[in-house]
ZAMARGU-4260 file (C-alpha; in steps of 0.2 Angstrom, whole numbers, plus 5000, padded with zeros to 4 digits):
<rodrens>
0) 5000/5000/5000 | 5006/5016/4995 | 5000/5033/4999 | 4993/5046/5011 | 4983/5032/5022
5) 4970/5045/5028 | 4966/5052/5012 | 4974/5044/4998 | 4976/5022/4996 | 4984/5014/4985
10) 4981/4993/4979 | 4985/4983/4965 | 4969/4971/4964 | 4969/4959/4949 | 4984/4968/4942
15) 4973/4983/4942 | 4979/4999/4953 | 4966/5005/4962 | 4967/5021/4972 | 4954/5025/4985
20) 4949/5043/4989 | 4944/5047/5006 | 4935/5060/5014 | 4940/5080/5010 | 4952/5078/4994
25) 4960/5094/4995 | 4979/5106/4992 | 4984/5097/5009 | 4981/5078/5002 | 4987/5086/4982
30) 5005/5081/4984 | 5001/5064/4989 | 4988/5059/4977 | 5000/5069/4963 | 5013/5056/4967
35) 5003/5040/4966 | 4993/5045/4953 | 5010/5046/4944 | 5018/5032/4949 | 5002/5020/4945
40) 5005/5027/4925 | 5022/5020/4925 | 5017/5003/4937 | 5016/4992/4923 | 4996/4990/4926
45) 4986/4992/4909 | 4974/5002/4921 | 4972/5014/4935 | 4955/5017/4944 | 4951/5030/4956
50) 4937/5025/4968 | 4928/5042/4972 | 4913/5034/4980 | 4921/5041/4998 | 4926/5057/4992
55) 4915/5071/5001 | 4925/5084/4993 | 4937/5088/4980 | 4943/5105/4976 | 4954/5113/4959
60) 4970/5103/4967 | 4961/5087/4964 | 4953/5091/4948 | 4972/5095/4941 | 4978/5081/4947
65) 4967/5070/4940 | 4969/5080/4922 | 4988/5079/4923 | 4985/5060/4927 | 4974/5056/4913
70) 4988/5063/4903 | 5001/5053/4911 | 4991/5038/4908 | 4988/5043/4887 | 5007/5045/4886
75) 5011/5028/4893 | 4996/5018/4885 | 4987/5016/4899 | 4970/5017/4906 | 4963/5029/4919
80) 4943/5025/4926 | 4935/5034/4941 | 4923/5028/4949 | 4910/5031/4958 | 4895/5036/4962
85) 4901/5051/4966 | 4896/5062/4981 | 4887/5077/4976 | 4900/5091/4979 | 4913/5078/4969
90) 4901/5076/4953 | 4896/5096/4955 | 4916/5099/4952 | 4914/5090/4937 | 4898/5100/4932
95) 4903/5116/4934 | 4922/5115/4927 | 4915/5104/4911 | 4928/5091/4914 | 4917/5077/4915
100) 4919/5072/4898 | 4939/5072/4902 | 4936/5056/4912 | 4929/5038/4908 | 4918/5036/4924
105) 4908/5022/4928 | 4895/5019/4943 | 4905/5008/4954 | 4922/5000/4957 | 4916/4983/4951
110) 4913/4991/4932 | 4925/5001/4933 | 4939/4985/4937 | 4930/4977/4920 | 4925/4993/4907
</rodrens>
């Protein structure tokens, strides 16, 4: 496991890196989620998924670090799926920044393991 253990998890399940959200995603838990956000684009893992189903809030800190992730992921032929369902303060900062369509989402970790 890898990662900020109050905020940010990091798994490999069935050679899939997962990464786990928790709570108030925010500049204090940036650096953290920066770092293995990156280091799941290089892992080896044809996919990254990031569970947002426990994510109360994310702010412009996460929102860029998911951006620069996705292209991360691009450049190294890989994969990058959130998942939720997302909170409602989560899927509003996808709303009002337009991003959503940046993303493949899906409604839960278990599609999100198999899209």
């Amino acid at each position: 496991m890898i990662g900020d253990e109050s905020v940010v998890m990091a798994t490999t399940r069935e050679g899939i890196v997962v990464i786990r959200l928790r709570g108030a995603v925010d500049a204090d838990s940036a650096p953290g989620l920066v770092r293995v956000l990156a280091e799941a684009a290089v892992s080896g893992s044809s996919r990254t998924v990031v569970d947002l189903s426990d994510t109360s809030f994310a702010d412009s800190h996460t929102l860029h670090a998911l951006l620069d992730a996705q292209k991360l992921h691009r450049a190294a032929g890989r994969s990058l799926v959130l998942a939720g369902p997302l909170q409602v303060a989560v899927r509003r900062l996808f709303e009002v920044t337009g991003t959503g369509a940046a993303f493949r989402m899906t409604d839960s970790l278990e599609s999100a393991m198999t899209c």
